[in-house]
C-alpha positions as CSV (number, residue, x, y, z in Angstrom):
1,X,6.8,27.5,34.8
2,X,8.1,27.5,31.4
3,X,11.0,25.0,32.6
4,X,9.5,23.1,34.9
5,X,6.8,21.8,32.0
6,X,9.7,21.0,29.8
7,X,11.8,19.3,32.4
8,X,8.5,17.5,33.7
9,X,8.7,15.7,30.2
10,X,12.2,15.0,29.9
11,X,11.5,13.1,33.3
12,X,8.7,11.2,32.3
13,X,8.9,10.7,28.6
14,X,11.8,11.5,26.7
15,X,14.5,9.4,28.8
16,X,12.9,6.1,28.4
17,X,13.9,6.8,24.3
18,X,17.7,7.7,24.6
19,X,17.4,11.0,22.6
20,X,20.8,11.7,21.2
21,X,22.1,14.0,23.1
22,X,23.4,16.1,20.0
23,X,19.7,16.7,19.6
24,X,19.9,18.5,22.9
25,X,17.6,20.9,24.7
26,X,15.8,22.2,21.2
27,X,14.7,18.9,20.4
28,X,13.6,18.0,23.8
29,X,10.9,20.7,23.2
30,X,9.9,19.7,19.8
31,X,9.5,16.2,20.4
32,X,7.4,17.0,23.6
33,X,3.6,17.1,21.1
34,X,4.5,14.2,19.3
35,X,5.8,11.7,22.1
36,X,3.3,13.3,24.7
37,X,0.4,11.6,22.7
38,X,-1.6,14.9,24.1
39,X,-2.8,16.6,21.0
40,X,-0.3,18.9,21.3
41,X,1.6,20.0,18.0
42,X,4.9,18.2,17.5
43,X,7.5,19.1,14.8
44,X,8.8,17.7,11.5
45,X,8.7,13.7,11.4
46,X,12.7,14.2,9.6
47,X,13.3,14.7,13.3
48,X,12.3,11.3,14.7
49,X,13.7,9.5,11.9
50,X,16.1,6.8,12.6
51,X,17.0,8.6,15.4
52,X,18.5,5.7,18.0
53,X,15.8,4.8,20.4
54,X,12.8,5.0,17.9
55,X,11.4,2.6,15.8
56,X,10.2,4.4,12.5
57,X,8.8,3.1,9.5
58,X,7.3,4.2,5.9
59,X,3.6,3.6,5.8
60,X,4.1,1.7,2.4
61,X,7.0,0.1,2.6
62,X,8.5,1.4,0.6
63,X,11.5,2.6,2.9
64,X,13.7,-0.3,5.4
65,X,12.8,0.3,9.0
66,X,14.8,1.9,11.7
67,X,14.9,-0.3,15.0
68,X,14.7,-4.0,13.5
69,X,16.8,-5.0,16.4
70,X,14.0,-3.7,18.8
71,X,11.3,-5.4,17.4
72,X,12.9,-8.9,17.3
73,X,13.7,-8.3,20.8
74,X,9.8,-7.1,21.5
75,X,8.7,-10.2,20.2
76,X,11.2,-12.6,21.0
77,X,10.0,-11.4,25.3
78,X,6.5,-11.4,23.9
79,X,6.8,-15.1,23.4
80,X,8.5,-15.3,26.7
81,X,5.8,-13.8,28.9
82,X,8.6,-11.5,29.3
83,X,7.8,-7.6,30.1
84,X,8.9,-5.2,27.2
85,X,8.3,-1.9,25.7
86,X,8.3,-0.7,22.4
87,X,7.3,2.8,20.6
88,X,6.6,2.4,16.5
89,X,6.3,5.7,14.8
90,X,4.5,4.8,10.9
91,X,4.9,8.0,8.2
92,X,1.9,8.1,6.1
93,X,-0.2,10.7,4.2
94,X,-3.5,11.5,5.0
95,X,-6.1,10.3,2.9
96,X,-8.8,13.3,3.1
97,X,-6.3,16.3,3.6
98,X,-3.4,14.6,1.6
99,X,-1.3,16.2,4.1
100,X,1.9,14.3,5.8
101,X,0.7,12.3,8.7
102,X,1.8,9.1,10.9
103,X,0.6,6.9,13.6
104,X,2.2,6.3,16.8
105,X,1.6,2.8,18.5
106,X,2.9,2.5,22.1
107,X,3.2,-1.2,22.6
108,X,3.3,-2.6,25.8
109,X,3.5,-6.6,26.9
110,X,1.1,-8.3,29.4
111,X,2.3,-12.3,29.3
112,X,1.9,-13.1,26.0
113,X,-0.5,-10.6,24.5
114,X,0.4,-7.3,23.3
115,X,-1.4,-4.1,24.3
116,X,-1.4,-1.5,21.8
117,X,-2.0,2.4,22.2
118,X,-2.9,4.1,18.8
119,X,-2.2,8.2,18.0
120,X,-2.9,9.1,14.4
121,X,-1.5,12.6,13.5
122,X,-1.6,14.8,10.9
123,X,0.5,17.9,9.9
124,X,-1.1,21.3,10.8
125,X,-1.6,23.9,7.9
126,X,-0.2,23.3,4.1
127,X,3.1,24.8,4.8
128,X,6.4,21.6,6.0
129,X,7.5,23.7,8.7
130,X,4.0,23.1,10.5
131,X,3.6,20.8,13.8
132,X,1.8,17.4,13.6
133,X,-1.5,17.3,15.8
134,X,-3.3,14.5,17.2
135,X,-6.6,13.5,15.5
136,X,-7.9,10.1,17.3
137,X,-6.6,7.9,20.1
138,X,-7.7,4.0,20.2
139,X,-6.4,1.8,23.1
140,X,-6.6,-1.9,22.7
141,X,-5.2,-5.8,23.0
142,X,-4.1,-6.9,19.9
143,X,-5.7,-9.5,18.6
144,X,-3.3,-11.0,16.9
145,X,0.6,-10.2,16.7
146,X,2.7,-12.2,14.2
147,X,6.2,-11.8,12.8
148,X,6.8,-13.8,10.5
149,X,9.0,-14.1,7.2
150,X,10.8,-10.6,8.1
151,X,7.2,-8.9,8.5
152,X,5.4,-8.0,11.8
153,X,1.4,-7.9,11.4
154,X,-0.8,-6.8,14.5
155,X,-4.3,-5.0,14.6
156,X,-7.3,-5.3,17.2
157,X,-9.8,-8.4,16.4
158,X,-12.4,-8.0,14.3
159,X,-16.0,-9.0,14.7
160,X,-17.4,-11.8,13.2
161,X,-18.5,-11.8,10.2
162,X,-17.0,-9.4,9.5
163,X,-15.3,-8.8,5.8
164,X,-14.1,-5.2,5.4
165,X,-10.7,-4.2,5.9
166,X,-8.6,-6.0,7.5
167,X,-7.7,-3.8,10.2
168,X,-3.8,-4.9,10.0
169,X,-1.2,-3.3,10.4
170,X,1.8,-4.9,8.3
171,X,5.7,-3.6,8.4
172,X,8.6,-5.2,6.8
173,X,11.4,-5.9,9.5
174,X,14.1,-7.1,7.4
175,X,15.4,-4.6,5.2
176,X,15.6,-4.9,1.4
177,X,18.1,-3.4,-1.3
178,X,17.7,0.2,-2.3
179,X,17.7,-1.4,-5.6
180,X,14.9,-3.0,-5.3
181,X,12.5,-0.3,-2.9
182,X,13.1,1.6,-5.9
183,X,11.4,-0.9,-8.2
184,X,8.8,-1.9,-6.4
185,X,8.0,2.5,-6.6
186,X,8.5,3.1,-9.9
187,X,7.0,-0.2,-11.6
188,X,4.9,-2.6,-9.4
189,X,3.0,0.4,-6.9
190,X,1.3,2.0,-9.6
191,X,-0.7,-0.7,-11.1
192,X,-0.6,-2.8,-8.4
193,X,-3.3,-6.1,-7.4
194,X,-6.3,-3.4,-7.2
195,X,-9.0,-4.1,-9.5
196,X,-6.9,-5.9,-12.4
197,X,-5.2,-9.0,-13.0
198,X,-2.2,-8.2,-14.7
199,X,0.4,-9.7,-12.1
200,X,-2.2,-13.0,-11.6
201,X,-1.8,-14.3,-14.9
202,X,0.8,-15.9,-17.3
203,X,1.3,-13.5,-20.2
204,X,4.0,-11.9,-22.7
205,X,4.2,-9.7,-26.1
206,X,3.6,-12.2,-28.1
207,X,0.2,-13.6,-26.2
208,X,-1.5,-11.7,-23.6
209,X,-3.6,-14.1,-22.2
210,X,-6.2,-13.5,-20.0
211,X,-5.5,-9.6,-19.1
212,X,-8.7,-7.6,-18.6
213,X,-7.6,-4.1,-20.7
214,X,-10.8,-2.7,-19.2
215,X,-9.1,-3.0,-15.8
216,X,-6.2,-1.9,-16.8
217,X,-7.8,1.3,-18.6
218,X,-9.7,2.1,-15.4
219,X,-6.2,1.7,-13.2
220,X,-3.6,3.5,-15.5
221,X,-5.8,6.6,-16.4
222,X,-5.4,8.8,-13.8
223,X,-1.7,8.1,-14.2
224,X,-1.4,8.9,-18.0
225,X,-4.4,12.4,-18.1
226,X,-3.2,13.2,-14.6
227,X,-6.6,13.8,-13.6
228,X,-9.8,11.2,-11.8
229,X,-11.3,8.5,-14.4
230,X,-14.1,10.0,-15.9
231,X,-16.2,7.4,-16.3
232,X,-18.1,6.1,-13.2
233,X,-20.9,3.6,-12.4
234,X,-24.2,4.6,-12.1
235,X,-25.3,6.5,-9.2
236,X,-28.1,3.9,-9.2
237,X,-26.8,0.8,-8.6
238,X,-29.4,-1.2,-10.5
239,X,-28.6,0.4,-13.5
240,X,-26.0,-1.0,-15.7
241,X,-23.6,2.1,-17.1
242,X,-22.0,1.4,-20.4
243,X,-19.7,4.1,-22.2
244,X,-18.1,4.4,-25.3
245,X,-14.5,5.3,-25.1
246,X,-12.9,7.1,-28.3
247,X,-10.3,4.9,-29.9
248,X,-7.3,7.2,-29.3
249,X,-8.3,8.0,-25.2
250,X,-8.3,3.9,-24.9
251,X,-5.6,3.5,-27.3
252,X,-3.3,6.1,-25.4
253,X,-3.8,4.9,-21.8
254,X,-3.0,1.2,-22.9
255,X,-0.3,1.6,-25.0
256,X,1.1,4.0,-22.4
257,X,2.5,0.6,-20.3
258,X,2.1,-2.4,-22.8
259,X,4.0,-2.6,-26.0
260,X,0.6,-3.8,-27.9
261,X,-0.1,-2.8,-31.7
262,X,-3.9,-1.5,-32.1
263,X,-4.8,-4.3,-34.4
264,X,-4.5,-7.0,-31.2
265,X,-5.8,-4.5,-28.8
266,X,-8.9,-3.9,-30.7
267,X,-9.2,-7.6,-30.8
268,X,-9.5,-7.7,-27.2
269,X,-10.5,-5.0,-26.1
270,X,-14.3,-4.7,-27.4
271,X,-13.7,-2.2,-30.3
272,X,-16.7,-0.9,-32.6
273,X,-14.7,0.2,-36.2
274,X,-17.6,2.5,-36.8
275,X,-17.5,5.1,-34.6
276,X,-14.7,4.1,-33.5
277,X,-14.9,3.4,-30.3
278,X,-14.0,1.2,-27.0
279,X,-16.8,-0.1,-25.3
280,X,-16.5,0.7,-21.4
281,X,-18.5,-1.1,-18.5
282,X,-17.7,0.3,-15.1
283,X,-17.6,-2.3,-12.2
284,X,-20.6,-2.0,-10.0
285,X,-22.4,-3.5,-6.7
286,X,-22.0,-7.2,-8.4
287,X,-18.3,-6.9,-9.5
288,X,-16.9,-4.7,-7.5
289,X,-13.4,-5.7,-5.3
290,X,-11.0,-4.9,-2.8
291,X,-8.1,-5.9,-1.5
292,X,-5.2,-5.2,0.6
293,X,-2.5,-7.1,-1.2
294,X,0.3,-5.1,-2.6
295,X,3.6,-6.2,-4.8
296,X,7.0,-5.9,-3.2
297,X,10.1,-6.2,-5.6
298,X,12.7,-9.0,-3.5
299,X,15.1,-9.8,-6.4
300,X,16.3,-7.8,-9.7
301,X,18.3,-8.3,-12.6
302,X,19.2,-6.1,-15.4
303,X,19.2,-7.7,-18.8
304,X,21.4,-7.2,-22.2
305,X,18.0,-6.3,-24.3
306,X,17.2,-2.8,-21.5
307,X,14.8,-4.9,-20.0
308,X,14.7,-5.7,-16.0
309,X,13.3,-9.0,-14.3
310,X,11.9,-8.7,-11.1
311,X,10.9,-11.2,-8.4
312,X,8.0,-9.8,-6.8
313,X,5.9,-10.8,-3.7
314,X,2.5,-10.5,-2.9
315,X,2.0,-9.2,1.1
316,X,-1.4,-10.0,2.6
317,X,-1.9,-8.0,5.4
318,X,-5.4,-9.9,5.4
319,X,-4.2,-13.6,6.1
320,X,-0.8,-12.4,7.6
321,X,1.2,-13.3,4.8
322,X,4.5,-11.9,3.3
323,X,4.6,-13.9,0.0
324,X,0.6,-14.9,-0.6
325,X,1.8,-15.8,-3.9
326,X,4.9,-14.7,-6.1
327,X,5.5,-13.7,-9.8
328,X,8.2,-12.7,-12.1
329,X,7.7,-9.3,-14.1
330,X,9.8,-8.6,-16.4
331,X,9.7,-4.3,-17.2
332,X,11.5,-2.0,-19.6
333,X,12.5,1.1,-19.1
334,X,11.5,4.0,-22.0
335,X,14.2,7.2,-22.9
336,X,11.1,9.1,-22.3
337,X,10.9,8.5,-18.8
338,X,8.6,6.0,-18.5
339,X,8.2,2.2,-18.7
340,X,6.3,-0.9,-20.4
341,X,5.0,-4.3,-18.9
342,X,6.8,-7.0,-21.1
343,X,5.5,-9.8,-19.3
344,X,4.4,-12.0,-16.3
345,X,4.6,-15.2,-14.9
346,X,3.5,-17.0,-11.8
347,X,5.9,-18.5,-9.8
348,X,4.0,-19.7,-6.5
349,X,0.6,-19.7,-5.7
350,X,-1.6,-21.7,-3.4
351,X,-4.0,-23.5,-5.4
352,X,-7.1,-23.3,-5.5
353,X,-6.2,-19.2,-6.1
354,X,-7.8,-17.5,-3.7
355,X,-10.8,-15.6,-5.1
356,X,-10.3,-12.5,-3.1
357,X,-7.0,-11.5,-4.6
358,X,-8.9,-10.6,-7.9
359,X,-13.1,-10.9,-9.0
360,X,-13.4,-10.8,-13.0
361,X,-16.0,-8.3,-14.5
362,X,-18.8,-9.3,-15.5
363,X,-19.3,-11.6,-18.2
364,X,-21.9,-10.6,-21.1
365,X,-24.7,-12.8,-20.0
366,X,-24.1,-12.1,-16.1
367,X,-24.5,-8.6,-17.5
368,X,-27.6,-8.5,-19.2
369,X,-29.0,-11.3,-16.6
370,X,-28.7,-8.3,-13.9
371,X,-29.2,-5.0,-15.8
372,X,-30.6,-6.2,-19.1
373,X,-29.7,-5.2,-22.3
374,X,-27.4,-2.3,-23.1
């Protein structure tokens, strides 16, 4: 019995994806959960990786995908009305658990459309050596499928009206310098376009512009006390919450990725000299923002001073975009590990800017016009 369900699934799974054969037998029965799409537990994604016959893929972006060839070729019978096949396997953690998960998309042509079969898995149990399991199952015609400047973007169609997520997903085809994955890790992920504006506006040491520290104090905390910001809105969302933040906490998270002497900071940054203190407004139901842009390092150069210049792009997922708008930003590296922003400068952007890439706080009079005074 035994042998018949394993050969059962050689048959009518496993052949279609040219398994190595080194992988032999042993793998044949590992890969059977994860390939099956059953629920069944399937074995350690390090397996499936890059293996020939797969098309695999970090979550982020952060790593080049495995298959490029395949996906051209999907797309370029897509266009065709040709019929082709195509299995995309996307590593990712899982944002309740935290524990290593990916999603499996069978995609199948019919003309010129694209129907898509969605598995989301997630390991089983803390411990690596633990199978993945399927969670949720979603069948449906994509809505849209674009590849376009080296990136594939495809998703279902949302309602109207609609103005939540954008449902998309978005992979980088053509592959990128180590180099530069590396970069776009260790200096552009971390801040990133959530919530701040520090990559939308022209800034350096010597003038800093428009840069909301607030923001930036709200993004970079976690990363500097290594634990969740402390300082929430109120539960009530009619109800303005306003903190004061001691001088060294601010001081310390700032200073922590900008080269900026206190005196200019506390120019900027809404000091009080006699407590002293940083006064803190949380975002709230009338400035909140989202978005699904994210930073991808394209081009680097290493400079005499220790300093590095990067070309960065901004990916949309939301409009389908690999380069919604580009900047150079320019980083330097610290013997202690870590790094400072040195400055920023907008290359190309579409003009008007598009307000959904970044919503200012509040100013002082929309304040107190919604929540009164402090």
């Amino acid at each position: 019995m035994f042998w018949k369900e394993i050969r059962k699934f050689w048959i009518n799974g496993l052949q279609k994806f040219r398994l190595p054969r080194k992988l032999g037998f042993l793998a044949a029965f590992c890969l059977a959960g994860l390939w099956g799409c059953r629920g069944e537990t399937g074995p350690e994604f390090g397996l499936l990786w890059g293996n020939r016959g797969y098309v695999t893929a970090d979550g982020e972006n952060l790593g080049n995908l495995a298959g490029a060839a395949q996906v051209e070729e999907f797309c370029r019978k897509m266009e065709a009305g040709e019929a082709a096949g195509m299995t995309l396997a996307v590593l990712s953690k899982d944002t309740v658990s935290g524990r290593e998960a990916f999603t499996k998309y069978e995609c199948r042509t019919r003309g010129k459309k694209a129907e898509v079969k969605e598995c989301y898995f997630t390991r089983e149990g803390q411990a690596k050596g633990g199978g993945f399991k399927e969670q949720s199952r979603v069948e449906y015609e994509a809505g849209f499928w674009e590849y376009t400047d080296g990136y594939l973007f495809f998703g279902p169609a949302s309602m109207s009206g609609y103005d939540g997520p954008s449902g998309c997903t978005a992979l980088r085809v053509e592959p990128l310098e180590k180099e530069c994955l590396e970069w776009s890790r260790r200096y552009l992920r971390p801040t990133g376009y959530g919530k701040n504006n520090l990559f939308l506006e022209d800034w350096d040491e010597e003038d800093y512009g428009k840069i909301d520290f607030s923001d930036l104090f709200d993004a970079w905390y976690p990363l500097v006390y290594q634990r969740p910001f402390p300082y929430p809105a109120d539960e009530n969302c009619n109800v303005g919450a306003v903190y004061r933040i001691p001088a060294e906490e601010f001081e310390a998270v700032i200073q922590s990725h900008l080269s900026i002497d206190r005196e200019t900071l506390r120019e900027k940054a809404g000091y009080f000299p006699e407590n002293p203190t940083y006064e803190y407004r949380p975002r709230g139901l009338y400035d909140c923002h989202q978005t699904d842009l994210f930073p991808e390092v394209t081009a680097g150069r290493e400079n005499k001073d220790g300093t590095i210049t990067l070309t960065v792009r901004a990916v949309d997922p939301g409009e389908h975009k690999a380069a919604a708008f580009t900047h150079e930003t320019v980083v330097r590296p610290l013997d202690n590990g870590g790094f400072q922003y040195v400055s920023n400068r907008v290359l190309s952007r579409e003009e008007p800017a598009d307000p959904s890439w970044y919503k200012a706080r509040l100013t002082e009079e929309e304040w107190e016009e919604i929540y009164g005074e402090p």
